[in-house]
N, C-alpha and C positions, 0 to 999 in steps of 0.2 A: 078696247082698241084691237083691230083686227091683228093676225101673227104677223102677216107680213104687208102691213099698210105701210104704202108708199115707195116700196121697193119695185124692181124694174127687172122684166128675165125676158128670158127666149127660149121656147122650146121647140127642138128638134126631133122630127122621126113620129109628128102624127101621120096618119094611114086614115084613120077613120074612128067612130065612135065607139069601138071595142081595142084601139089602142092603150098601151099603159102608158102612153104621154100623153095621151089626152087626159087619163084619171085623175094623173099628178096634175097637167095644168087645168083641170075644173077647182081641184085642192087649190093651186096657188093662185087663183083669180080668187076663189071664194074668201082664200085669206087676205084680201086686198092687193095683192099684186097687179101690177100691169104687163101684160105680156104679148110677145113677137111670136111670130109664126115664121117657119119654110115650112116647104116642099118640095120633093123628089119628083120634078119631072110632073109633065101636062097631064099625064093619068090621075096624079093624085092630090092636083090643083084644087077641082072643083069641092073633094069631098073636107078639104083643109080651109078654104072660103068658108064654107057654110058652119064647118064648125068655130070658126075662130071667129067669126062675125056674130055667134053669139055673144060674145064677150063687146059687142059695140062694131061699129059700121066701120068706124076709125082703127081697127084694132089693122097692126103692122102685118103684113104676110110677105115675104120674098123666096124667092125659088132659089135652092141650095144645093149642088151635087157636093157632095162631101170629099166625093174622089177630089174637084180640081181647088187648085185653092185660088184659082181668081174669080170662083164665086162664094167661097168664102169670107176671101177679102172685102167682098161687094158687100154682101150679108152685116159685116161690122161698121163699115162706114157709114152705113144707112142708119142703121141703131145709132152709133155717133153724131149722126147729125138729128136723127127724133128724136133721142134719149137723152143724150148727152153723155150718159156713165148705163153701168147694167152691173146688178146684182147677184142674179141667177142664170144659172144656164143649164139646160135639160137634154142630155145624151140620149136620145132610145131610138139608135140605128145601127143595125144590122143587117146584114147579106151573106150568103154564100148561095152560089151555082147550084141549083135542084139537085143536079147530079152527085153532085158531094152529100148531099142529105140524106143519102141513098147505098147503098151496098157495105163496103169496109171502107177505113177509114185508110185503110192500109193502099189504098188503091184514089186517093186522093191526088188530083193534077197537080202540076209546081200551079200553074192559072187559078186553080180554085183555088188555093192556097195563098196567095198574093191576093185575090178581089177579098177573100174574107178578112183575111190582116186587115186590110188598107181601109175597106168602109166600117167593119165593124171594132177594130181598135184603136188604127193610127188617128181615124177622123176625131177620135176622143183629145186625142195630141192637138191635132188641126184647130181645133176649137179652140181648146184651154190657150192656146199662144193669141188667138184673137180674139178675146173674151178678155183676157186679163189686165190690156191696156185699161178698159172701162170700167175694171173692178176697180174703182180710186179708193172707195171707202171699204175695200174687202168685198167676198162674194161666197157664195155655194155653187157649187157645179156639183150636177148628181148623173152622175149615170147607170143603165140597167144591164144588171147579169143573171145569171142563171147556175145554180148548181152544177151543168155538167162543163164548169166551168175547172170543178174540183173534182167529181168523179163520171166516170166512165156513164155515158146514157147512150144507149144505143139507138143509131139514128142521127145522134146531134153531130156527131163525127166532127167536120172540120169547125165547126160553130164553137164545138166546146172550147175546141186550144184557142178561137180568137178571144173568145172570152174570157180565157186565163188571160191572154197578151192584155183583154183591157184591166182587169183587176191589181196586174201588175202593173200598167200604165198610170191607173187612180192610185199607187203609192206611191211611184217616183214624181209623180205630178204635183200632191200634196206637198211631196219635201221641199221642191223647186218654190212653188207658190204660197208655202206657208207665212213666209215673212209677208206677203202682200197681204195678209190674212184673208188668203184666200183658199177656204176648204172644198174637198173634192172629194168626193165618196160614190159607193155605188148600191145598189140596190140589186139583192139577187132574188127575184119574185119565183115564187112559185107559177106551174103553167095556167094562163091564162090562153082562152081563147079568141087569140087574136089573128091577122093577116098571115105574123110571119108563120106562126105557132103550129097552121094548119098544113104549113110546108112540111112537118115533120110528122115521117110514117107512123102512126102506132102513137099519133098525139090521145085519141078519145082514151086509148085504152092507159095513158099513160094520167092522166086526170082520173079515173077510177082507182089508179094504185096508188097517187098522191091521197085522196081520200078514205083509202082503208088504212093506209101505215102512218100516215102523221099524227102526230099528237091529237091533235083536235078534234081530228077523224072528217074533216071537211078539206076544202080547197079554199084558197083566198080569193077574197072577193078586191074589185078595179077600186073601190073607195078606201080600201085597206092600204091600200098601195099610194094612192092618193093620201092618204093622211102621215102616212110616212115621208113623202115627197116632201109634204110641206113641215112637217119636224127640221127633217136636215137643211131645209133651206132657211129655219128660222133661228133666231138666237139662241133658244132653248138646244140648238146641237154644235154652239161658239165652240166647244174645244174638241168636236169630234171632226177626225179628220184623215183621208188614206183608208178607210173601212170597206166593208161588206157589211151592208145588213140584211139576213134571210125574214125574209115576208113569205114564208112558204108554211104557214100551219104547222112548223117546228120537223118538217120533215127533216130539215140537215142534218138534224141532231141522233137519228137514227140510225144503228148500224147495222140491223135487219129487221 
């Protein structure tokens, strides 16, 4: 029997086929899942059609800005009326202003400081309250972080503290939603080359230093990630819940 035959998600924050939410959701289609799609906006309609259309001609897509929440609201009632109920749900959206990715950290706008909260932590919030009506029999909600979430990576500047706000947000959200038995975790990958990834100066040179200093002595690969995805959303992670898990080739673990 497939891990997760017959269960029901939506993932958020594909970009295109070097996304880590596309990884995770090829993992959770291939584990039998049925799954929804958005999209941020007409740029990144077309490349979210083509990918999610492989999963079948019928597969759900709806256009979702995260900032507002009346298309959020729209995003759940839709699923509520093809789904009926949903099991999973997949966090991998982030934002901050180029310009924050760039110089000190110390020299960060109140504006950039506010868009990155708001798309890349509070949206995690935004969700989990409308997700959770449809979790009737319980769910997984996974969302993705990153290392310099915990320490200083130069470059990530305003990114990093959003992603502390969402790691603290995947604990108090856990506590909130536990009794629905509904688990919330997150996943801190190692860099991958992706959309956002490319916005950050000094990203090539930063995949050369993950591969000389982690454990492994490599970088992780988007199936890695994917197969993790689909753990936490499967029974086999029933009482894990409010975590980080590094998928980074044990780099965290290093202190030089």
């Amino acid at each position: 029997m497939s891990l997760l035959a017959g269960k029901l998600g939506i993932v958020f924050g594909v970009a295109n086929k070097r996304s880590i939410a596309w990884a995770i959701a090829q993992a959770w289609h291939k584990a039998g899942a049925k799954l929804a799609f958005t999209y941020q906006g007409e740029r990144l309609k077309d490349n979210v059609e083509e990918l999610a259309g492989t999963f079948g001609a019928d597969t759900l897509i709806l256009p979702c800005d995260v900032t507002r929440d009346e298309e959020i609201a729209s995003v759940f009632k839709t699923v509520a009326e093809k789904f009926g109920r949903l099991d999973l749900l997949l966090h991998s959206v982030a934002y901050a202003p180029k310009e924050a990715l760039e110089g000190e950290f110390v020299n960060t706008s109140r504006e950039a400081f506010r868009v990155a909260h708001d798309v890349s932590a509070y949206s995690l919030v935004a969700l989990a309250r409308g997700a959770a009506p449809l979790m009737t029999e319980g769910g997984s909600i996974v969302a993705m972080s990153y290392y310099g979430a915990e320490k200083v990576v130069p470059h990530y500047n305003v990114m990093g503290v959003a992603k502390a706000a969402l790691e603290a947000s995947t604990r108090y959200l856990a506590y909130d939603l536990g009794p629905k038995k509904i688990r919330v975790n997150c996943i801190s990958a190692g860099p991958m080359n992706t959309l956002a990834a490319r916005g950050i100066a000094g990203f090539s040179d930063m995949l050369k230093h993950y591969e000389a200093h982690a454990p492994l002595k490599r970088n992780v690969l988007p199936e890695e990630l994917g197969a993790t995805g689909a753990f936490l959303a499967s029974d086999g992670a029933a009482a894990i819940t409010g975590q980080v898990l590094y998928v980074d080739s044990g780099y965290q673990i290093m202190g030089m």
